[in-house]
C-alpha positions as a Python dict, from the first residue, in 0.01 Angstrom:
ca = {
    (1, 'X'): (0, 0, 0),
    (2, 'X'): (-193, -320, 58),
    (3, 'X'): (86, -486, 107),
    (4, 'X'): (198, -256, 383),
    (5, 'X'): (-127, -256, 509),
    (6, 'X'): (-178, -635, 536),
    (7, 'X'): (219, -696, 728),
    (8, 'X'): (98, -406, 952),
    (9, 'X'): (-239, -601, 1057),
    (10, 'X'): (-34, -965, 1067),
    (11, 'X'): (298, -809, 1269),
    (12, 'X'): (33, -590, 1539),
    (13, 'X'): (-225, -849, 1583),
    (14, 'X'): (90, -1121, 1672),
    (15, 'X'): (248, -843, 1885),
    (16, 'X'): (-47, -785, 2093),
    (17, 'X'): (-139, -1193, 2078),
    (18, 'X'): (220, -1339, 2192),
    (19, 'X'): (240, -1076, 2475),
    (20, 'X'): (-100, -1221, 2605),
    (21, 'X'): (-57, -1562, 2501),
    (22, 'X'): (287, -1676, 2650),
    (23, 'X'): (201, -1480, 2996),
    (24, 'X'): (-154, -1592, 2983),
    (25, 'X'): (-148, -1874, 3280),
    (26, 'X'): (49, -1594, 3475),
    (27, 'X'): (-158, -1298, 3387),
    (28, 'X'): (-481, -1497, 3535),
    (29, 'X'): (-301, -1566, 3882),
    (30, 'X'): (-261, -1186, 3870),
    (31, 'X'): (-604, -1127, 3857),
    (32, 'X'): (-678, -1362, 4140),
    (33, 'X'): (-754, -1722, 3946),
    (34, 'X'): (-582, -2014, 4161),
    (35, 'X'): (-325, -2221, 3957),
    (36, 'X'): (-629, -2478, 3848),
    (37, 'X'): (-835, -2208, 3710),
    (38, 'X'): (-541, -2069, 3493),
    (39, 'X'): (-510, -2376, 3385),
    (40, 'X'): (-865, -2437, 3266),
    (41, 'X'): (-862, -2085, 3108),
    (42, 'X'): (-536, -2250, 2900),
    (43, 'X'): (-759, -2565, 2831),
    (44, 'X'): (-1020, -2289, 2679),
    (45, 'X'): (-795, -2117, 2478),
    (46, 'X'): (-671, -2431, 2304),
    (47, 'X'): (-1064, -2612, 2249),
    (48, 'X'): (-1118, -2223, 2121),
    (49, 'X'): (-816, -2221, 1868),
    (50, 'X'): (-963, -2519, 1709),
    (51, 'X'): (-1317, -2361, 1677),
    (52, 'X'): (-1209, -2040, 1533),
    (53, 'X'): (-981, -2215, 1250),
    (54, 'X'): (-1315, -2408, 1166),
    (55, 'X'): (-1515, -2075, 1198),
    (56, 'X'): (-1281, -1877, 1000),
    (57, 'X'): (-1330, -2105, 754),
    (58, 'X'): (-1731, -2148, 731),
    (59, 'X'): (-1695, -1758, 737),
    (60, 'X'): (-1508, -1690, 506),
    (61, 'X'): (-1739, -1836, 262),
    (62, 'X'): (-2016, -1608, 391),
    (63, 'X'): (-1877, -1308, 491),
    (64, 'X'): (-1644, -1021, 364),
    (65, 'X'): (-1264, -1154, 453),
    (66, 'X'): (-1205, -757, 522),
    (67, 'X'): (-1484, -749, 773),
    (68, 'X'): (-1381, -1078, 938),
    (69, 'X'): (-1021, -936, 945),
    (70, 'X'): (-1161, -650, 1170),
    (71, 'X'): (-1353, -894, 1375),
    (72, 'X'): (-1083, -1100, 1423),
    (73, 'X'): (-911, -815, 1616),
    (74, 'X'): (-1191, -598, 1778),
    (75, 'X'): (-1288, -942, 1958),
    (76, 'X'): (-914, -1019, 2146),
    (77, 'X'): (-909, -645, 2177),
    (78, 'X'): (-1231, -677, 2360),
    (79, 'X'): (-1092, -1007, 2583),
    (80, 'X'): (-765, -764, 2696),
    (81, 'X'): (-978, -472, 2787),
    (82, 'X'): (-1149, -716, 3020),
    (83, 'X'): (-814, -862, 3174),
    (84, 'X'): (-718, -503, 3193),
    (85, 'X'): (-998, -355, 3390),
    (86, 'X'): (-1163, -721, 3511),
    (87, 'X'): (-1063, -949, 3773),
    (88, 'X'): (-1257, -1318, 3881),
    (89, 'X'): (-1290, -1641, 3723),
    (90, 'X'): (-1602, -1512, 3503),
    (91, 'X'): (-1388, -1278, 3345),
    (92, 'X'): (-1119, -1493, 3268),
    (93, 'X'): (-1290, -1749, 3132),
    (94, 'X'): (-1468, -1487, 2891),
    (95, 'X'): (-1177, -1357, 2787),
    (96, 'X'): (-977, -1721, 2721),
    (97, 'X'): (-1330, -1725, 2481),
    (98, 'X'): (-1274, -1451, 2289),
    (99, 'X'): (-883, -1533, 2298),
    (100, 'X'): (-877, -1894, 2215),
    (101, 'X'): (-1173, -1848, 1877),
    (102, 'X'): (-1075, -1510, 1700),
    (103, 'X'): (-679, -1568, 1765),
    (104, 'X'): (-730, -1904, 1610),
    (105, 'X'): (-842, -1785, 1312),
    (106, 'X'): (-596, -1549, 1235),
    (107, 'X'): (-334, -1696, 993),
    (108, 'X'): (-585, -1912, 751),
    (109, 'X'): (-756, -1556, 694),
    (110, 'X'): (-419, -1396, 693),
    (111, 'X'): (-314, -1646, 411),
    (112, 'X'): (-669, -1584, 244),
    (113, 'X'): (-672, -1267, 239),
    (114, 'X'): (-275, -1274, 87),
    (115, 'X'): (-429, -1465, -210),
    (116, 'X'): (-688, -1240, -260),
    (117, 'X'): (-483, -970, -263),
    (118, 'X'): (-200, -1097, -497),
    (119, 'X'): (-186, -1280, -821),
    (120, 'X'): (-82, -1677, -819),
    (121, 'X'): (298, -1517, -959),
    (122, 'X'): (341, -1314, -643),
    (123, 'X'): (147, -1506, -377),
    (124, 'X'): (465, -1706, -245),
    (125, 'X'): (666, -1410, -162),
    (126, 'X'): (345, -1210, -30),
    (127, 'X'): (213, -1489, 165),
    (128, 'X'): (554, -1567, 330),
    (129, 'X'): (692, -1228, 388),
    (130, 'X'): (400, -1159, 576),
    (131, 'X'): (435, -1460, 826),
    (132, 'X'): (755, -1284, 861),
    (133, 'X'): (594, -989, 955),
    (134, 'X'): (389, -1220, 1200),
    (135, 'X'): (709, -1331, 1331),
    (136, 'X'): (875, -1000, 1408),
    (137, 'X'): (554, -958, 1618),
    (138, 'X'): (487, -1273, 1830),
    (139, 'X'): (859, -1317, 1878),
    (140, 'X'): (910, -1007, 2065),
    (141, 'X'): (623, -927, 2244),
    (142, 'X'): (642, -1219, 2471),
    (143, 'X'): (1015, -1093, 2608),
    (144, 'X'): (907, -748, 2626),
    (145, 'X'): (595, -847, 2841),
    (146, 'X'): (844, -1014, 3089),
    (147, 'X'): (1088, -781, 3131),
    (148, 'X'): (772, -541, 3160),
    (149, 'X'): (623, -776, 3457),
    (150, 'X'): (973, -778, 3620),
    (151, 'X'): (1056, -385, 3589),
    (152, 'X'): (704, -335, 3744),
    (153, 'X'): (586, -683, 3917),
    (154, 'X'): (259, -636, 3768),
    (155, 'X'): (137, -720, 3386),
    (156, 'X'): (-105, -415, 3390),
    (157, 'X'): (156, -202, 3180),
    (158, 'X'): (205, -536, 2981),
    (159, 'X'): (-202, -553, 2881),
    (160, 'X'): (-208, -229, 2830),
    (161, 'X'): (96, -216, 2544),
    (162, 'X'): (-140, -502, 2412),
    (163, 'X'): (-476, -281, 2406),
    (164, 'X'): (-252, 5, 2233),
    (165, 'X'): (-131, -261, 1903),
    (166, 'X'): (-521, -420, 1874),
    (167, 'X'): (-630, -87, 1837),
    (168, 'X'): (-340, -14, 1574),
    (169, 'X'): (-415, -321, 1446),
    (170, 'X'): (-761, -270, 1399),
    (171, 'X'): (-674, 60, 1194),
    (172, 'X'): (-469, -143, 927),
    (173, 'X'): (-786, -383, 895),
    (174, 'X'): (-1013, -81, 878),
    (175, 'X'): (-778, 96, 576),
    (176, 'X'): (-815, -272, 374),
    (177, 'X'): (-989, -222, 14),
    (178, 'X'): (-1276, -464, -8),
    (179, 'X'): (-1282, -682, -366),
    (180, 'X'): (-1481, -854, -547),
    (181, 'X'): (-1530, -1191, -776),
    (182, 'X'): (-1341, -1491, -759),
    (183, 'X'): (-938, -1467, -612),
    (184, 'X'): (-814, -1460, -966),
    (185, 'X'): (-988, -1132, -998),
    (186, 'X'): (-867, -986, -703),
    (187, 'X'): (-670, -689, -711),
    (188, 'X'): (-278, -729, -871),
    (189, 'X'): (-395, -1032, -1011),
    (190, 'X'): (-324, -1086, -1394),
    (191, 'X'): (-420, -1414, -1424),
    (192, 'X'): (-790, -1323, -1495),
    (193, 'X'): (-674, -1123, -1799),
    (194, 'X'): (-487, -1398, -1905),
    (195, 'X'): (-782, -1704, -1898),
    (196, 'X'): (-991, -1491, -2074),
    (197, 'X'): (-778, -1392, -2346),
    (198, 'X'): (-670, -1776, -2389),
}
């Protein structure tokens, strides 16, 4: 069930991130932001990448990895909402915020939360069938929010698929078990049973 749970949060959170991502530039002329503005919006997004991977990490530390997995998707779903219903440069550049920091995040936790989850014998094939599951998710989202923009000549329907998988996405963080201790006590693992007993 974790398991499932985890690939569900990974493959809806890339989903809803690619279809924003790849179309961002675009989706910020189509709320009115000249080609410069997009621009710095992209140059926001990438300075914000690099502060959530360092956040995510001085977090991580502090805070439940199950809370911050929940954060890390109520805050995008939060910066889509506003491209949804907002429009101006204000907006935009909020949004790239929220974007750039809790989307940049996302894997180290992913991969954190995999160890936590799974003993050291398992880890490989948990960790890397869930960046499959990421996979699946960025790598069609971004086609299907083009041929959305196309079929309609607006990325409102687009945004909106994207609001619909953060909220999904949000359920399969809500539905993760806490735990507790150090990552060799973390739930599947049997290599606490097996220090002690040594």
């Amino acid at each position: 069930r974790i398991w499932w749970l985890l690939a569900r949060w990974n493959m809806l959170f890339a989903f809803a991130i690619g279809s924003i991502m790849l179309h961002l530039a675009a989706m910020m002329q189509d709320r009115g932001l000249s080609l410069a503005q997009a621009a710095t919006a992209l140059s926001i997004v990438g300075l914000g990448g690099f502060a959530g991977n360092l956040m995510a990490g001085w977090l991580v530390d502090r805070v439940s990895a199950t809370r911050l997995a929940r954060l890390f998707v109520l805050a995008p779903l939060a910066a889509a909402v506003m491209l949804y219903l907002g429009s101006g440069v204000a907006v935009a550049l909020t949004a790239a915020v929220l974007l750039g920091v809790f989307s940049g995040g996302d894997h180290s936790l992913s991969v954190f939360l995999a160890r936590r989850y799974f003993s050291a014998e398992t880890f490989g094939r948990a960790s890397a069938s869930q960046q499959m599951a990421t996979a699946c998710g960025s790598g069609v989202s971004p086609w299907l929010a083009g041929l959305i923009h196309d079929r309609t000549g607006s990325y409102d329907v687009a945004l909106a698929m994207s609001i619909g998988a953060f909220v999904l996405a949000v359920g399969a963080a809500w539905l993760l078990p806490e735990f507790r201790g150090s990552p060799a006590a973390a739930p599947g693992d049997t290599t606490a049973g097996a220090g002690a007993g040594a």
